[in-house]
mmCIF file of the N, C-alpha and C atoms, coordinates in Angstrom:
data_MODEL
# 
_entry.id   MODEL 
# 
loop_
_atom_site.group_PDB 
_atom_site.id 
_atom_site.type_symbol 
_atom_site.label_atom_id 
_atom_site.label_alt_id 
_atom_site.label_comp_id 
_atom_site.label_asym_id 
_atom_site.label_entity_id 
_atom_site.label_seq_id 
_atom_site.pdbx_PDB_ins_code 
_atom_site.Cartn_x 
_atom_site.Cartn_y 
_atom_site.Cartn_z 
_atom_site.occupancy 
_atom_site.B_iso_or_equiv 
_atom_site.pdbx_formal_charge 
_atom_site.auth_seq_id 
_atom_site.auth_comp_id 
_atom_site.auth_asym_id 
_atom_site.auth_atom_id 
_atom_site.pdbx_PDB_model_num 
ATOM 1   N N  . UNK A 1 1  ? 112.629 107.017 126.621 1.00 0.00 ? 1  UNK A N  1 
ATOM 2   C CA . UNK A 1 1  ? 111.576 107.403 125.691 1.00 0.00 ? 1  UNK A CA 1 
ATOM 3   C C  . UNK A 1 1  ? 110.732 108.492 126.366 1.00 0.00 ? 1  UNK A C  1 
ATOM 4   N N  . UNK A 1 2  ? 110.567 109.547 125.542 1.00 0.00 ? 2  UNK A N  1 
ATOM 5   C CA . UNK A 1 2  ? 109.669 110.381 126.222 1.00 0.00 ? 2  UNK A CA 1 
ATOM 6   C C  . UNK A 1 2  ? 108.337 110.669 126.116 1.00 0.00 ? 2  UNK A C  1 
ATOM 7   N N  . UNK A 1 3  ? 107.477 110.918 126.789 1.00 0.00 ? 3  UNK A N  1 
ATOM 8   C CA . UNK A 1 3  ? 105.826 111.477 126.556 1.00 0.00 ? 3  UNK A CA 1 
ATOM 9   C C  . UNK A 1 3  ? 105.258 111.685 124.870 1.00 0.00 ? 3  UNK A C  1 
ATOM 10  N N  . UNK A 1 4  ? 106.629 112.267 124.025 1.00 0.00 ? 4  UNK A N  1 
ATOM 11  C CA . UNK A 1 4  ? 105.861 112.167 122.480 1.00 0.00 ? 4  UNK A CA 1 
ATOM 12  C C  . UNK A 1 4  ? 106.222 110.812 121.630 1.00 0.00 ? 4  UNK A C  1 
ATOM 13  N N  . UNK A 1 5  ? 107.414 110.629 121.577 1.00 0.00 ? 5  UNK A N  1 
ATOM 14  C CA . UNK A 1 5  ? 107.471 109.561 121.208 1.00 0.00 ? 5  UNK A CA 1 
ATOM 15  C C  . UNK A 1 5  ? 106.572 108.355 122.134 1.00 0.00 ? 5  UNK A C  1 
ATOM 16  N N  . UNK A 1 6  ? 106.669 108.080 122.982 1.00 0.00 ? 6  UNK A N  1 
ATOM 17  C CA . UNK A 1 6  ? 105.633 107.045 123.378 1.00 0.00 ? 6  UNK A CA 1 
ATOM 18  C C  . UNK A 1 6  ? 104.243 107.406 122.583 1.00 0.00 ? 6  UNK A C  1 
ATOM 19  N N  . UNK A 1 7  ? 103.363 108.398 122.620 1.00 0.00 ? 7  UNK A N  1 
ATOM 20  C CA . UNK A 1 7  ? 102.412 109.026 121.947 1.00 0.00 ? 7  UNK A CA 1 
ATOM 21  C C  . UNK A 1 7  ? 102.109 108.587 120.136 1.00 0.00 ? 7  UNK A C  1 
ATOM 22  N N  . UNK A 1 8  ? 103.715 108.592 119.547 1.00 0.00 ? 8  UNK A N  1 
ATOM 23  C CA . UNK A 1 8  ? 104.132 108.560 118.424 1.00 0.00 ? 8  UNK A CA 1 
ATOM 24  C C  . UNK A 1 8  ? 103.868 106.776 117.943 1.00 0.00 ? 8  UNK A C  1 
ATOM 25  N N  . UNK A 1 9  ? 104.842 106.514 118.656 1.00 0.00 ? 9  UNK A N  1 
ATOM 26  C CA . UNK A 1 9  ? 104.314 104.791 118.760 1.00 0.00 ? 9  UNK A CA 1 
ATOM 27  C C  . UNK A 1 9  ? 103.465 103.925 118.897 1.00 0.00 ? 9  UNK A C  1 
ATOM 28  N N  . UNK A 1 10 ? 102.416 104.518 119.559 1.00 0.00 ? 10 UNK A N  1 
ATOM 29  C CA . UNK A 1 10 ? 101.237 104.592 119.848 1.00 0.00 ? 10 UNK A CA 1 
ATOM 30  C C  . UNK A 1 10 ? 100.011 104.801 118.567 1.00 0.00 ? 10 UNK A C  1 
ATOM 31  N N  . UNK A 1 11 ? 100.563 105.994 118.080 1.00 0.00 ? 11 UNK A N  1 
ATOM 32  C CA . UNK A 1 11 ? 99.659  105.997 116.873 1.00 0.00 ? 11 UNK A CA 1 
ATOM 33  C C  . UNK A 1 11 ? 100.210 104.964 115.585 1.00 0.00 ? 11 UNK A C  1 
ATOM 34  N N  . UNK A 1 12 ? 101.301 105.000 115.475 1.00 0.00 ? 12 UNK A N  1 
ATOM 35  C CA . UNK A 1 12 ? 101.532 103.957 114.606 1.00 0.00 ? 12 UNK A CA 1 
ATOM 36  C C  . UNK A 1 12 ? 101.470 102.432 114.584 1.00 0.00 ? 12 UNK A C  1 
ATOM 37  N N  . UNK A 1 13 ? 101.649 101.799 115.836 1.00 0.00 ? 13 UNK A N  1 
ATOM 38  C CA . UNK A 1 13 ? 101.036 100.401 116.463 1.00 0.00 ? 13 UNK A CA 1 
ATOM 39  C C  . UNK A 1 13 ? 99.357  100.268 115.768 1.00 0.00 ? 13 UNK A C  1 
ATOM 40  N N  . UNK A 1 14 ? 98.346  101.303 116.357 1.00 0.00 ? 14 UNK A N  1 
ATOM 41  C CA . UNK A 1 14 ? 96.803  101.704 116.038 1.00 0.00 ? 14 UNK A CA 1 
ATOM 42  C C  . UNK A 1 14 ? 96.627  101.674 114.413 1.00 0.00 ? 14 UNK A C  1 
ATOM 43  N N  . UNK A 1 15 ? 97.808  102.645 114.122 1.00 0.00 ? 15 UNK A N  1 
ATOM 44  C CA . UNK A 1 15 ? 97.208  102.490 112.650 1.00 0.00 ? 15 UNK A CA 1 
ATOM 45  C C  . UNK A 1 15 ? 97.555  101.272 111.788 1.00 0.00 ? 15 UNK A C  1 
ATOM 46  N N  . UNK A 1 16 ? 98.633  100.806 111.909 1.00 0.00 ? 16 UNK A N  1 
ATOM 47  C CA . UNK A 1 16 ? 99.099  99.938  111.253 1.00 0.00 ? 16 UNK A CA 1 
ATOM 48  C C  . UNK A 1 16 ? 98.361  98.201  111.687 1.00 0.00 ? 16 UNK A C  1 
ATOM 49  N N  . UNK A 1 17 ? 98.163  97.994  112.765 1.00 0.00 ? 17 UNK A N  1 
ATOM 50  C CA . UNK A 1 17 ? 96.827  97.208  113.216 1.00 0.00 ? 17 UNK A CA 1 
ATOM 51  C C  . UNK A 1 17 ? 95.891  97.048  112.107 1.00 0.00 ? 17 UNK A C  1 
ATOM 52  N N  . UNK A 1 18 ? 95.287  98.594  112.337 1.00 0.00 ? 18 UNK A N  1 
ATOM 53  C CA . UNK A 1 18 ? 93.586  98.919  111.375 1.00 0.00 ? 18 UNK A CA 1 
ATOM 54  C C  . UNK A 1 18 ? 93.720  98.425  110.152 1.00 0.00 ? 18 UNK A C  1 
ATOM 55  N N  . UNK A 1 19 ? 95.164  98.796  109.362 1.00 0.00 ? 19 UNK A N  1 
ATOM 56  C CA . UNK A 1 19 ? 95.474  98.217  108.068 1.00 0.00 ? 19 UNK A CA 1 
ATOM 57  C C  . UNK A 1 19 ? 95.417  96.721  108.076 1.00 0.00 ? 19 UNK A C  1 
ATOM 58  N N  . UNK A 1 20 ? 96.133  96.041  109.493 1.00 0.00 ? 20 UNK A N  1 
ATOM 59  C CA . UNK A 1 20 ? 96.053  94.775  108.772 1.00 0.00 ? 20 UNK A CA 1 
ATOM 60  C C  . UNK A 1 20 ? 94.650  93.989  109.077 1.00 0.00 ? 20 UNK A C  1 
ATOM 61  N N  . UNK A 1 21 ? 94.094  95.200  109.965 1.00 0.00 ? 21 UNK A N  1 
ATOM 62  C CA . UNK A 1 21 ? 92.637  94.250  110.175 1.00 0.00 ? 21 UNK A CA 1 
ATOM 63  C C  . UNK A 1 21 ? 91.681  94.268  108.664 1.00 0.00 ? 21 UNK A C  1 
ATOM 64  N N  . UNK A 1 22 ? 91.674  95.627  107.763 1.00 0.00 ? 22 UNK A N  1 
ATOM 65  C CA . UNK A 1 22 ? 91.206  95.217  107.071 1.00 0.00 ? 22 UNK A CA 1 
ATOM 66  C C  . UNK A 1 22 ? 91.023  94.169  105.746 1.00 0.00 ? 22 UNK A C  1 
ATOM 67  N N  . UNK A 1 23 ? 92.782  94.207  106.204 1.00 0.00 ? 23 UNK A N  1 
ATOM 68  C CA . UNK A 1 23 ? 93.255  93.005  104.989 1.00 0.00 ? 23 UNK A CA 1 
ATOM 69  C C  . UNK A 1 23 ? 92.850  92.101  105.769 1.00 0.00 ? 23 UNK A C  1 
ATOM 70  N N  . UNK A 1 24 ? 92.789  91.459  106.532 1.00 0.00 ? 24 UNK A N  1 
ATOM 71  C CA . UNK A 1 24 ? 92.585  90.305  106.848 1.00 0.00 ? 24 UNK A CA 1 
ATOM 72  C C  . UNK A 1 24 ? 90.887  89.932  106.745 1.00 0.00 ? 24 UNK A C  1 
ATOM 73  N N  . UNK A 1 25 ? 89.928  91.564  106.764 1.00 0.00 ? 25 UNK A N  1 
ATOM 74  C CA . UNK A 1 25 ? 88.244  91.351  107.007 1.00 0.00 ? 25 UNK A CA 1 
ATOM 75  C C  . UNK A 1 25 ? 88.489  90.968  105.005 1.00 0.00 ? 25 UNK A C  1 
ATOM 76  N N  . UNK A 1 26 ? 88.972  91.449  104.608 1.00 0.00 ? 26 UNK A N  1 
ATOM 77  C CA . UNK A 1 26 ? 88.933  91.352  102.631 1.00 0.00 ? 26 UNK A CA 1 
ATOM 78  C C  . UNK A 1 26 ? 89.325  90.027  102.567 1.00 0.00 ? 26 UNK A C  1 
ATOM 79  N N  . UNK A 1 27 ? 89.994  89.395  103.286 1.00 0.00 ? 27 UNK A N  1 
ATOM 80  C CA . UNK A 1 27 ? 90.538  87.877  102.983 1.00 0.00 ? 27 UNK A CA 1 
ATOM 81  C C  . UNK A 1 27 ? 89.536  86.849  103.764 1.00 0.00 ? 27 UNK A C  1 
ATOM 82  N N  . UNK A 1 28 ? 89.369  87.314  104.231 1.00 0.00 ? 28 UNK A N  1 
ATOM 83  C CA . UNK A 1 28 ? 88.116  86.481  105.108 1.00 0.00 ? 28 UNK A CA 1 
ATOM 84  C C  . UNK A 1 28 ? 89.130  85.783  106.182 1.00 0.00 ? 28 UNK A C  1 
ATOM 85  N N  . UNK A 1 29 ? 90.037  86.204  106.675 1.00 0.00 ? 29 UNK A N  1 
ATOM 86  C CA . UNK A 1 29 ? 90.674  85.224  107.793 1.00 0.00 ? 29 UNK A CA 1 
ATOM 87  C C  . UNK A 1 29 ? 90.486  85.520  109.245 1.00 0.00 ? 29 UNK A C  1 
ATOM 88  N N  . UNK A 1 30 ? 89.317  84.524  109.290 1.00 0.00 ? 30 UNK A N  1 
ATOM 89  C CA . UNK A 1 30 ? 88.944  84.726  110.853 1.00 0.00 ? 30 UNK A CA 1 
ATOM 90  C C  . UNK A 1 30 ? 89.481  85.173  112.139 1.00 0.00 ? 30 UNK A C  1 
ATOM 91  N N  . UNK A 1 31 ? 90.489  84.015  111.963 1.00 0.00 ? 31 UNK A N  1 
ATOM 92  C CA . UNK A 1 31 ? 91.014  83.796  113.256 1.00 0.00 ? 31 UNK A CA 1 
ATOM 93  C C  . UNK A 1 31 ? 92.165  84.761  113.442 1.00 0.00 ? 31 UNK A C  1 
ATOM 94  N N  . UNK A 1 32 ? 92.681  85.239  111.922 1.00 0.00 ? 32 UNK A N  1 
ATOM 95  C CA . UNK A 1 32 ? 93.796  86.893  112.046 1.00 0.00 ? 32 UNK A CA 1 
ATOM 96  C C  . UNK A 1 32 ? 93.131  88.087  112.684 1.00 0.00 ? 32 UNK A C  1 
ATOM 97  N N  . UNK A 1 33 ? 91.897  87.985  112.041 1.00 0.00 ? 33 UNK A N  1 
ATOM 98  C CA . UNK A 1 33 ? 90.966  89.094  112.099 1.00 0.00 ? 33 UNK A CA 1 
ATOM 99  C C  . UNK A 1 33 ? 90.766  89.296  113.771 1.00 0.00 ? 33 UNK A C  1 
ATOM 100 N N  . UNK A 1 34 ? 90.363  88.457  114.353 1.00 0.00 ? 34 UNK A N  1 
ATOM 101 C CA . UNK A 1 34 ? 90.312  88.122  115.601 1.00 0.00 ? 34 UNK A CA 1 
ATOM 102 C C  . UNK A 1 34 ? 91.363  88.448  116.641 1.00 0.00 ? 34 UNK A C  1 
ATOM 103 N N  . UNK A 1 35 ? 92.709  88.213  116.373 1.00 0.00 ? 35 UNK A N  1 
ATOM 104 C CA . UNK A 1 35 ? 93.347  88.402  116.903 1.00 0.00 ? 35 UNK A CA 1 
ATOM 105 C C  . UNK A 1 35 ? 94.271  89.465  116.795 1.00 0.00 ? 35 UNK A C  1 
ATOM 106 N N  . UNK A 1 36 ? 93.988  90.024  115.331 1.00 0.00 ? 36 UNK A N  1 
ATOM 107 C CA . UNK A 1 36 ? 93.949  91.813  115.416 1.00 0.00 ? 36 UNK A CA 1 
ATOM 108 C C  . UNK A 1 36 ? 93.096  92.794  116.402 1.00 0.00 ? 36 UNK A C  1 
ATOM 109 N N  . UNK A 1 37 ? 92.238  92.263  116.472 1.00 0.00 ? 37 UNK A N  1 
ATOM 110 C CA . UNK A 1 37 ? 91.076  92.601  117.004 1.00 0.00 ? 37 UNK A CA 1 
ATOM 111 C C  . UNK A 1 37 ? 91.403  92.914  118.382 1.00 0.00 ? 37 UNK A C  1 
ATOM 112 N N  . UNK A 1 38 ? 91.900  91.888  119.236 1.00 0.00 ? 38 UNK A N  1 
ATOM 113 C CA . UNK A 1 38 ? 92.934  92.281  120.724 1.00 0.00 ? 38 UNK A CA 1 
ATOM 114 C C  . UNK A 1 38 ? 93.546  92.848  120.596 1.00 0.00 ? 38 UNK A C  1 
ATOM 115 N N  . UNK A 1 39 ? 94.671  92.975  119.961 1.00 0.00 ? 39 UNK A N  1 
ATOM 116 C CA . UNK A 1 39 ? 95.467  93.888  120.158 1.00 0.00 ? 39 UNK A CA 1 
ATOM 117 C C  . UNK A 1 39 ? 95.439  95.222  120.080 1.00 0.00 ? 39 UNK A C  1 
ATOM 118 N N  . UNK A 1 40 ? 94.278  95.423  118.613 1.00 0.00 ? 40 UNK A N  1 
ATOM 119 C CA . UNK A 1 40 ? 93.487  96.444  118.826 1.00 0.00 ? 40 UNK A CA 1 
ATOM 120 C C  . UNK A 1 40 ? 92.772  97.214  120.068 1.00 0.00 ? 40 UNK A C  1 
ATOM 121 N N  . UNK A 1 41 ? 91.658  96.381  120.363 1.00 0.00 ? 41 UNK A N  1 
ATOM 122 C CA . UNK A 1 41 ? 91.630  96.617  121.453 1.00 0.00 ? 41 UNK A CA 1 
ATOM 123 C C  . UNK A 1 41 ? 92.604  97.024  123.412 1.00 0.00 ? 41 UNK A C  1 
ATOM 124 N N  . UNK A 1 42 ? 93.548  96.151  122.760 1.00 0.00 ? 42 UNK A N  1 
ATOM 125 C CA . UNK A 1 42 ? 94.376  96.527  123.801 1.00 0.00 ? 42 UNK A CA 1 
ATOM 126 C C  . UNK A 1 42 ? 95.230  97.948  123.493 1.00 0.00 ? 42 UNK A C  1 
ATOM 127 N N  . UNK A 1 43 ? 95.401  98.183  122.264 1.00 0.00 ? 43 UNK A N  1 
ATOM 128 C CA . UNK A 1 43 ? 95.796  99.819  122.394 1.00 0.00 ? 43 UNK A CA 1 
ATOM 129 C C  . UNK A 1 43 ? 94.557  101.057 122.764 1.00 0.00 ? 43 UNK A C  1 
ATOM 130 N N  . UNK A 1 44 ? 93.695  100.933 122.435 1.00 0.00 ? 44 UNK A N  1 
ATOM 131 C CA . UNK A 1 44 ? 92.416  101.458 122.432 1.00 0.00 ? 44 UNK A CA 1 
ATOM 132 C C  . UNK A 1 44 ? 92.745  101.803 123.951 1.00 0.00 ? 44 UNK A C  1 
ATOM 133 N N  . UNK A 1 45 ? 92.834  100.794 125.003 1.00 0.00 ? 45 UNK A N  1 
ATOM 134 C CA . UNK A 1 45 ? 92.818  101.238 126.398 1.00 0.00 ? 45 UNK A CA 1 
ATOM 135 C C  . UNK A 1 45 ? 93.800  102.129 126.625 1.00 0.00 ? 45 UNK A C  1 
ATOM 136 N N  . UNK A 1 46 ? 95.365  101.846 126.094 1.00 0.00 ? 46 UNK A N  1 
ATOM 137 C CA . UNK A 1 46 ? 96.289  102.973 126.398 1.00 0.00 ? 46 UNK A CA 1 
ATOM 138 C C  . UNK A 1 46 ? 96.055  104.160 125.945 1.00 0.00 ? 46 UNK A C  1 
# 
């Protein structure tokens, strides 16, 4: 894998996250929400 594709994957992991965090803030499910929320965060650092 190279420098763009890693890059590439990267943005799509992030975005696709954000989507399900907001479905999950519209559903009210805490504990999804939450644990979107890490993983989120854990791309944020890369």
């Amino acid at each position: 894998m190279n420098n763009g594709e890693i890059i590439q994957k990267g943005i799509e992991d992030f975005k696709n996250i954000q989507r399900h965090m907001l479905i999950a803030k519209e559903e009210n499910a805490i504990k999804t929400y939450a644990s979107l929320k890490d993983d989120y965060i854990s791309l944020k650092v890369v």
